[in-house]
N, C-alpha and C positions, 0 to 999 in steps of 0.2 A: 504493500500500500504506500507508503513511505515512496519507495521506490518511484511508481507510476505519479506520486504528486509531486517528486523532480523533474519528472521526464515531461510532464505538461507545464509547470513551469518555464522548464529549457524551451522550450516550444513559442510560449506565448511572448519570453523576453525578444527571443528573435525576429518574431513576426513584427514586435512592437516598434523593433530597433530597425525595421526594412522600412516598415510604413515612415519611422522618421525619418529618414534617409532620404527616401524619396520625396516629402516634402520639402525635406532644405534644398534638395537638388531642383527642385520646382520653383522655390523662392528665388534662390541663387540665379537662374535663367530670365525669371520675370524683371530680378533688380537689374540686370545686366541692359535688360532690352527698353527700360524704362531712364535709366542711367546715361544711355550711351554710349556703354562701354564694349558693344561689341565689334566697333571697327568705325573707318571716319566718316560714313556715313550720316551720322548726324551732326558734325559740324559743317559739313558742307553741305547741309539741309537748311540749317542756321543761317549760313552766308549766305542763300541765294533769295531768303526771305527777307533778308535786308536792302533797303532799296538804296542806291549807289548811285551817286548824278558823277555824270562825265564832264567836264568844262575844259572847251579848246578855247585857246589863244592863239592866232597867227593871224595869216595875211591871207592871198583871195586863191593860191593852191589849197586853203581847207577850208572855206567860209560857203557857208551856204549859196544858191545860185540867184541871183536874180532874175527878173522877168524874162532877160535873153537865155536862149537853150543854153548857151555855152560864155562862159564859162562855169563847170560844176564843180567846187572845193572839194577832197574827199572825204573832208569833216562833216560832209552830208548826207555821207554815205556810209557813216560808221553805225549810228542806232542798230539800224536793221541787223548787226554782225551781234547781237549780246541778248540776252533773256528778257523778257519784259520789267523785271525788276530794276533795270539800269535807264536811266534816262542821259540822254547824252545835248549837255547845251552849246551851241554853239556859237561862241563870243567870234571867231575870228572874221575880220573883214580886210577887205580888199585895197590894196594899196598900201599898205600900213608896215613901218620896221617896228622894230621892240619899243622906243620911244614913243613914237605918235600912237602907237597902240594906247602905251599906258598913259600919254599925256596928251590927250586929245586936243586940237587949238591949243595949248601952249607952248607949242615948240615953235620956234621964229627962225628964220631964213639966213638968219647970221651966225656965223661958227666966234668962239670963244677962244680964248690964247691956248686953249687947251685940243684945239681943233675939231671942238663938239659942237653941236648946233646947241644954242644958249635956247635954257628956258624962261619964257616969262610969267611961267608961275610954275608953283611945285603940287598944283591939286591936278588929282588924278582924273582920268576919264570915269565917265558916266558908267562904263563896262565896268572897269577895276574895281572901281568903289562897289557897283552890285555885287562884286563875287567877292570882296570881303566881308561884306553886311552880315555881322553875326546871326541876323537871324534867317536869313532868306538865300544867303550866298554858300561859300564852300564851309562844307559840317565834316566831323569825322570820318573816315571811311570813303572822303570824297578822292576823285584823283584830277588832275592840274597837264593836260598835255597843252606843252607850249612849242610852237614851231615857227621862229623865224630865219632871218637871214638871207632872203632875197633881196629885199626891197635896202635892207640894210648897208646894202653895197654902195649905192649911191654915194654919188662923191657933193653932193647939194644938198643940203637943207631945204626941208626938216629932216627930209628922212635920213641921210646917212648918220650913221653910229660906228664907231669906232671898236675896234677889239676889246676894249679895255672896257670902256662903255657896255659895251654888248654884255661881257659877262657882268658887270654890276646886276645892269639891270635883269638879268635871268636871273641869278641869285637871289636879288629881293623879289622876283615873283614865286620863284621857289621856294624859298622860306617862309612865304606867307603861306602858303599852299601848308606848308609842314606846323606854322604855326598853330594852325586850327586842326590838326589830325588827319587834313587831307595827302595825298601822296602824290608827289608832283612826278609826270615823267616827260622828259625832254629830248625832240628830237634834231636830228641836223635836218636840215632843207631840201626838200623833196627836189631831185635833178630834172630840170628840161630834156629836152632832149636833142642831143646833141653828136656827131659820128667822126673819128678818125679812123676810116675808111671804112673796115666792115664793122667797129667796135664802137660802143656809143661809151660815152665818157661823162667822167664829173665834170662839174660846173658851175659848186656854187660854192662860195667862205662861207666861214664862222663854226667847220665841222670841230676844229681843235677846240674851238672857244666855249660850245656845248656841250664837248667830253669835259673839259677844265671843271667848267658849273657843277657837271655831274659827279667828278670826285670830291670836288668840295662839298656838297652837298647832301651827296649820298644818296640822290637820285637817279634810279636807270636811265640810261638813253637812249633809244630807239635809229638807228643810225638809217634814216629815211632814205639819206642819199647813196649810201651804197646798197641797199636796197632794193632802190628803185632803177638805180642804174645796170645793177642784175636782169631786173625784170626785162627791161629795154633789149638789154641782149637775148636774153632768151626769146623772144617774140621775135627776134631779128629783124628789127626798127634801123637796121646801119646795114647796108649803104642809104642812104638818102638821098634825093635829089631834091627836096627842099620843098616839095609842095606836102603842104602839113593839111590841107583838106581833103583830102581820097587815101582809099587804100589803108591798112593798117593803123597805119599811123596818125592817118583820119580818122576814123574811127577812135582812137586812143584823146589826140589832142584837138583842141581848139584849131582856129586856122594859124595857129602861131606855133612856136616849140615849146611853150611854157604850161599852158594853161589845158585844163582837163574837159573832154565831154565828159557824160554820165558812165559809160565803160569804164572809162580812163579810171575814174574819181572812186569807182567801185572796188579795181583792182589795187589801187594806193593804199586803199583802206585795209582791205586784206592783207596787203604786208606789214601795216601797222598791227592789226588785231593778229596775226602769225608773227612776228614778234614777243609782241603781248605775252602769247601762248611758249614760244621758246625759252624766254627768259623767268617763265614762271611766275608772273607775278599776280598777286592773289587776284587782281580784275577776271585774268584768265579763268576762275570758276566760275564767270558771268558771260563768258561766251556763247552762241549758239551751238 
């Protein structure tokens, strides 16, 4: 008797000790899936529910298009590449170097002993100041692509800026971007198009002077002009005989060698957003 009340004992502690087993092992799966914790799945669930504004800054290769088919910036063609959650604003306008960007009417026609075009005031444009605007402008989590250095070349006022210049002014746009938690990334100058012989070539300054910003700053930079000048050749846009409205190349640019149709401005885009995606950086979870 003795006997048979161990041996149901032994019995029922086991059974007891299975059933609990089996529910920590139940709890254990439920905490895990409710946690998080079983793989990155749910923080890149997190990211894509947060909504992300995109704010460009350049000239009229990335500015939206005007009433005329052509010219199309491919800053107006980047939205469409990213998830709905990402809104992408598009400050950049035409004509414009890094100064008359950010000091709109205040830059005067006369250069300084410094060989800078002199300002007649130090308040910002209408643009700049919007996207500083604590409450409405660039917020944490925002990102700051700035791209100039065409227009910048100019040797007259207002527009030309100087090396030295150039990068100030990139820097203080970049820092302010970082100042509010946004993350600024900067590119060199998207190439014309341009051929010695069957090879199409660079053609624009300021690429050293937006790597310089970049290591000072700790910002990525998207190096648009070799980039672009890639694509160029792959299409095989060189040799050229100069007429830029037919044919390929038509198709690609304006009637000029600089400025973008809608194909064009499509494809820019996509080296910029395949960048994006090379260099890993977290927008890239916002891609399409």
């Amino acid at each position: 008797m003795k006997n048979l009340r161990t041996v149901i004992t032994a019995v029922l502690v086991i059974a007891l000790s299975s059933l609990g087993l089996g529910a920590a092992s139940a709890a254990d799966t439920t905490a895990k899936h409710c946690t998080g914790t079983s793989g990155p799945a749910a923080p890149a669930t997190r990211a894509a529910a947060q909504p992300v504004t995109v704010w460009l800054a350049g000239d009229s290769t990335m500015a939206n298009p005007g009433s005329a088919r052509c010219p199309v910036g491919w800053g107006s063609q980047f939205d469409a590449l990213f998830t709905s959650d990402v809104t992408v604003r598009n400050q950049a306008v035409g004509g414009r170097s890094i100064q008359t960007w950010l000091y709109e009417g205040n830059v005067s026609g006369t250069k300084g002993s410094d060989g800078e075009c002199r300002l007649t005031s130090t308040a910002y444009s209408a643009r700049w100041q919007a996207m500083l605007n604590a409450g409405t402008g660039m917020k944490a989590g925002d990102y700051l692509f700035i791209q100039f250095g065409i227009n910048d070349s100019s040797s007259a006022c207002p527009r030309h800026v100087g090396p030295a210049r150039y990068r100030q002014l990139m820097t203080t746009m970049a820092q302010a971007a970082l100042a509010r938690g946004a993350h600024p990334v900067l590119l060199t100058p998207v190439a014309a198009i341009t051929c010695s012989g069957g090879t199409a070539t660079k053609n624009r300054g300021f690429v050293s002077e937006t790597f310089a910003v970049g290591s000072a700053t700790g910002a990525p930079v998207v190096d648009l002009q070799s980039l672009s000048v890639s694509l160029y050749n792959s299409l095989r846009f060189c040799p050229h005989n100069g007429d830029y409205g037919s044919g390929p190349v038509g198709a690609f640019f304006c009637n000029d060698h600089t400025h973008f149709e809608t194909y064009g401005a499509q494809r820019i885009a996509g080296l910029v957003a395949g960048d994006v995606r090379r260099q890993n950086l977290p927008l890239a979870g916002h891609l399409g």
